[in-house]
Every structure is written in C-alpha cells, then in structure tokens.
N, C-alpha and C positions, 0 to 999 in steps of 0.2 A: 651508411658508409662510414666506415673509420676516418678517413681527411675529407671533409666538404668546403668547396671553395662556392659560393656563389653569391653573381651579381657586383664582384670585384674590381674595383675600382680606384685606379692611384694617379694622383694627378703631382705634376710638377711645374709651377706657374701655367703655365695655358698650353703644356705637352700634357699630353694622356700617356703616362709610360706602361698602362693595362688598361682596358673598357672594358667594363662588363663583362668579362670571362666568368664563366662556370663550369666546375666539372668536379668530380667524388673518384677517391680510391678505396679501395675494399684493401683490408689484411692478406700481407700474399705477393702483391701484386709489386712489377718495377716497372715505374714510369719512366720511359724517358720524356723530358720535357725540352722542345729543341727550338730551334728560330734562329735569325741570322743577330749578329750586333745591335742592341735597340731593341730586340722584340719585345720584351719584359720579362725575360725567363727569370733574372737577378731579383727586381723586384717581387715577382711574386714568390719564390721562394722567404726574401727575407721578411715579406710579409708572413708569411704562413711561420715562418720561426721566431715570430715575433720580436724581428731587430727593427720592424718599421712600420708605423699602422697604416691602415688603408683609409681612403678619402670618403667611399662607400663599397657596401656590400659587407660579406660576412667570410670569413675563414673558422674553421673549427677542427679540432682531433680529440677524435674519441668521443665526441658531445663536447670536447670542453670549446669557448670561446679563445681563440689568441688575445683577444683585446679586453674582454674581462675577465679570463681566468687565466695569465699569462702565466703565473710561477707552475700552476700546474703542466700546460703546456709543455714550457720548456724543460719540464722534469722528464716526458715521454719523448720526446727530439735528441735528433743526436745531428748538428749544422758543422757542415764545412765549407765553409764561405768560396769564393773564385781565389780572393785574394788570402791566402791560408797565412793567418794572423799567429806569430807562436815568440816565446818568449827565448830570444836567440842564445841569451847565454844562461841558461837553465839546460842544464843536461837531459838527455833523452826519457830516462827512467824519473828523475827529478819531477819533471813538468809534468807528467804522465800523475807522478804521486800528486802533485798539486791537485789536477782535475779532479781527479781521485776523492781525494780528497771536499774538494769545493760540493760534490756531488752526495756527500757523506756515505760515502760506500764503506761497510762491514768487510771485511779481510783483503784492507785497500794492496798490500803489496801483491797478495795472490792473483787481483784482476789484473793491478799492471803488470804484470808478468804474461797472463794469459793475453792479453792486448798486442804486446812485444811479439809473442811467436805468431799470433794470430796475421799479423800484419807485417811478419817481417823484417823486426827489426831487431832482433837478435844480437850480429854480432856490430850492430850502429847501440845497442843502451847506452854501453860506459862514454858516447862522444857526447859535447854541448852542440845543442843545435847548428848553433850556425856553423860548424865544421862538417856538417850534411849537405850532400847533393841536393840539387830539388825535387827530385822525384823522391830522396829520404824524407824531407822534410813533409811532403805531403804525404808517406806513408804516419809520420806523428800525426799531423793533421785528422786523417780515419779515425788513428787510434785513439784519439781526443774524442771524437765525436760517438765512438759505439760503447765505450770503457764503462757508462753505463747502463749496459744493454734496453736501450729504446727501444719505443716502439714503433718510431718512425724516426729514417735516416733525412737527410736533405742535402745533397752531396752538389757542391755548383764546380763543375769540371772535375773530376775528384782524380782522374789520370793524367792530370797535365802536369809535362817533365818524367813521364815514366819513362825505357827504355823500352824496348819488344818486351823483353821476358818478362818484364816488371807488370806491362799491361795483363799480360795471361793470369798471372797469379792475383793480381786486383780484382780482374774481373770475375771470379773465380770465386774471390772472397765477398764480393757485390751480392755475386747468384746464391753462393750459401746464405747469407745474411736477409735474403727479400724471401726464401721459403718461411717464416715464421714472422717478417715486420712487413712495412709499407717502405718501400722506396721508389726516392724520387731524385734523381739527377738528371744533371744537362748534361750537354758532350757536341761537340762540333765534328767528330768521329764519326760517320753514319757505319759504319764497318760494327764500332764498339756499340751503339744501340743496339743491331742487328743480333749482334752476340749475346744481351743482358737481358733486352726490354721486352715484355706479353706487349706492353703497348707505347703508345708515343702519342702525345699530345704537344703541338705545334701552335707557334704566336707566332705572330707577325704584325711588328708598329702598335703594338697591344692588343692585337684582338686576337681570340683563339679563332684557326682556321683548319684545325683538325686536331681529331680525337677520337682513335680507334686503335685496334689489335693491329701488330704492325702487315701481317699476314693479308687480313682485310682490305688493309690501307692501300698498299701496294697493288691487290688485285684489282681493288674499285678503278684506282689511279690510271692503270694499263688499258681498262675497258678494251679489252679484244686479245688478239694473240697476233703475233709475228713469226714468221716459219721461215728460217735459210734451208730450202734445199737443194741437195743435187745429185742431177740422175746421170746413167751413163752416157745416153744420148740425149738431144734437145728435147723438151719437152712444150710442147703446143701450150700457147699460154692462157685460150678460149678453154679450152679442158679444162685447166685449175682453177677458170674462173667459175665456173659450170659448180666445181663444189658450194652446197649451199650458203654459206657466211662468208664464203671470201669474196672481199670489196675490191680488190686489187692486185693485181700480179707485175713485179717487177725484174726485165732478164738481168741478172750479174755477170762476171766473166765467166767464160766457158759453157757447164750445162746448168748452171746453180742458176736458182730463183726465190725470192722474195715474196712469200706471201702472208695478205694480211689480212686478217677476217675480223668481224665483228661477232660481239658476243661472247658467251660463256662456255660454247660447244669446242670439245678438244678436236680440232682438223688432221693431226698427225693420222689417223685411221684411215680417214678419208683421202689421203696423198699415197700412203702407202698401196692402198688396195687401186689405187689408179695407175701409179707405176707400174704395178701388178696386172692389171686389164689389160695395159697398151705394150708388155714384153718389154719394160723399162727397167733397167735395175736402179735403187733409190740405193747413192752411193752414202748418203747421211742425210740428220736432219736435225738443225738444232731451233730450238727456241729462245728466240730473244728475253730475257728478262729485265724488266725497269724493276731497280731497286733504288733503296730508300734516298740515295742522293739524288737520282732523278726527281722522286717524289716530294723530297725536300722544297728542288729549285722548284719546281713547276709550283708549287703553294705559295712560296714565298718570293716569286717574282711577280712584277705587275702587282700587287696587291693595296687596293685602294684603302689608305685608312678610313671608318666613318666618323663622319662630323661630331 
C-alpha cells in the first residue's frame, strides 16, 4: 500500500490521544477519516505529515519511514492543518511564490498561476491575506498544500468557512485531485464525505472502530430493511407478517404500515405481489435509509475506550 499506518500509537502524559490503530491506502483512493472532538483524527494526520512522532508503531508513504526518512516524506505530502497557518500580510500570489519557491519548483510563477485558477482565486491574487474571507484564506491554504503536485494530500477540515457554492467547487476539486493521489481528509459534514469518500475510517477516544467503503458500511450498520407502506384499504397485519423476513409490523395513521425485516432479502416484491393477491391497491412504498450520520453516532456513542 502506498500510506501504511500500523500499530500506532501517541500518547500525551497518561491520555492515549491514538491506540493502536492500523490501516493502509492504496493510490486513488479518498479517505475520509472522521470521529467526534478527541478522537485523534488531528493527531494522526500530523503524525503521518510528520509535524509530530508517534510514541510507538510505524507510519510510512510510498516505503518511506515519517520518522526516519522525513525530508523525503514531506517532499510527496501536501498538509493543511485545521488551524490553516499563513502569512497575513504577504499578498496572495507573493506567499504562493514563496512556497513555491521553498519547494524548489522549476517555472515557479507558471504553477502559482496554475494553483490560483485551479483553486479559485483569481480575482483574490492582487489582495494580502489577511483582507481575505475565511473561506478565501483556506482556498490559499489548498493552494499551498497541492502547488507541488504530491502524491499525497492530508487536508484536516479543508472546507471550513466555505459558502454553498464554494463547497461544490472544492469538492469537485478534492475528487479531481484523489483520481491520480491518495487523499485523506476529516470533515464533521457527513453530507460532504458522502459526496467525496470510496471510504471512511472512523476513531473514536483513539481507537479505530471502523474502516470500510462507505457503501458497505452503512449496509452492514442497517442490518435489515425498513418499508413505510400504504395501501388503499387496511391491510391485515398477520399477512405482512406471514412474508418470510419480516420481524415486525407496525399500523401508522390511516392505511400505511411499518415493516421491518431482517436480513439482506429485498421485501418490496413480496408486499407488492401481496396487495396484488388480496385486491389491495399499494398507494406507495418507501424505504427507510440510515445514512452516514446515523452511522457516525451509533459507532461513536457509548464507546468504551481500552485500558
């Protein structure tokens, strides 16, 4: 795998701000990496960017070591911290050339140029920083971070302060950028993982308690199916239990009902063609879906840290 984290480990006097986590990205691929306040999404990112070493275990990109081969590391990285660190009164195109620069990039004004459209900030170049919005200022931020095209991003909130339209074209530029690198960002937006992420890997008090395709995740998580339906007359509720995987039938107002099955078998066919036996017309039928913030809390509530 191109990023491997394993057996990771950071301690902060006698807090565990990570245990033991492990997990590997492949080229391609955009993690979201999520958890509530405290999980250790921060830490381990700045470990993996080598702003901080770990206590034990190992981090690696590409083969290289964070901890013994850091300059090369951070030569394939491109980090934007939560707190986007920039130099206020250095003008937009200026700080741009600096990085640039620091990075020893070959026809440094043609990339920050190409950075500026890429990201958006066009008609913000000729302002100093700090006469930027914050959602400008974190568009500098990106552009700091990808200017020399890595091979892995590490983006900690990278759309906080953006507006609506600001998010679309961020995200946009996230999903171009992870077809050809590895990316990894947080987000407290379960909406914006949904839109970015193949997958999501989830901390909670340091410990990884999930890591899979968000697709998967959510299906495991739901374990059954949920059906509102309603028919034009009442419908006997011993019949819809009669279908094989339904556990439970609940009447709502009117003719509508509630059913809930176990398992991976789709019941919609099986309600249909039953309306259809007893001369019932099925006025609709929808299925419930738990999505990711459901899946979110339910991981990251109650969760016992280990000793």
């Amino acid at each position: 795998m191109s990023v491997s984290i394993q057996s990771l480990t950071k301690q902060y006097g006698s807090q565990k701000a990570i245990d033991n986590i492990s997990f590997d990205v492949a080229e391609g691929e955009i993690i979201g990496l999520l958890g509530p306040n405290g999980a250790g999404k921060t830490t381990t990112m700045k470990i993996l960017s080598g702003y901080i070493p770990a206590n034990e275990g190992t981090a690696s990109v590409y083969g290289h070591d964070v901890a013994e081969d850091a300059i090369k590391v951070k030569q394939m990285i491109g980090y934007l911290p939560e707190h986007n660190p920039l130099y206020l009164d250095m003008y937009v195109r200026e700080y741009l050339g600096m990085v640039a620069k620091i990075h020893q990039l070959p026809n440094r004004s043609e990339r920050v140029q190409e950075v500026i459209s890429l990201t958006g900030l066009t008609l913000e170049a000729h302002k100093k920083i700090k006469m930027l919005s914050k959602g400008y200022r974190q568009r500098v931020g990106l552009a700091q971070a990808i200017i020399h095209n890595p091979k892995v991003l590490i983006l900690d909130e990278p759309t906080s302060g953006l507006d609506p339209n600001q998010l679309v074209e961020i995200r946009q530029l996230i999903k171009n950028l992870g077809k050809d690198k590895i990316v990894i960002f947080s987000s407290h937006i379960m909406q914006e993982v949904e839109a970015i992420c193949d997958r999501v890997i989830i901390l909670n008090r340091g410990n990884l308690v999930a890591d899979s395709p968000i697709r998967d995740l959510v299906s495991k998580m739901k374990g059954g199916q949920v059906i509102t339906a309603e028919f034009e007359k009442a419908m006997d509720e011993q019949v819809l239990k009669n279908i094989g995987s339904v556990t439970n039938v609940n009447v709502q107002s009117g003719n509508k009902v509630k059913i809930y099955a176990e398992g991976s078998t789709d019941i919609r066919p099986f309600i249909f063609d039953l309306a259809v036996s007893q001369s019932n017309r099925l006025l609709s039928m929808i299925e419930e879906q738990q999505d990711m913030e459901e899946v979110f809390q339910t991981l990251t509530a109650n969760q016992v840290k280990n000793a």
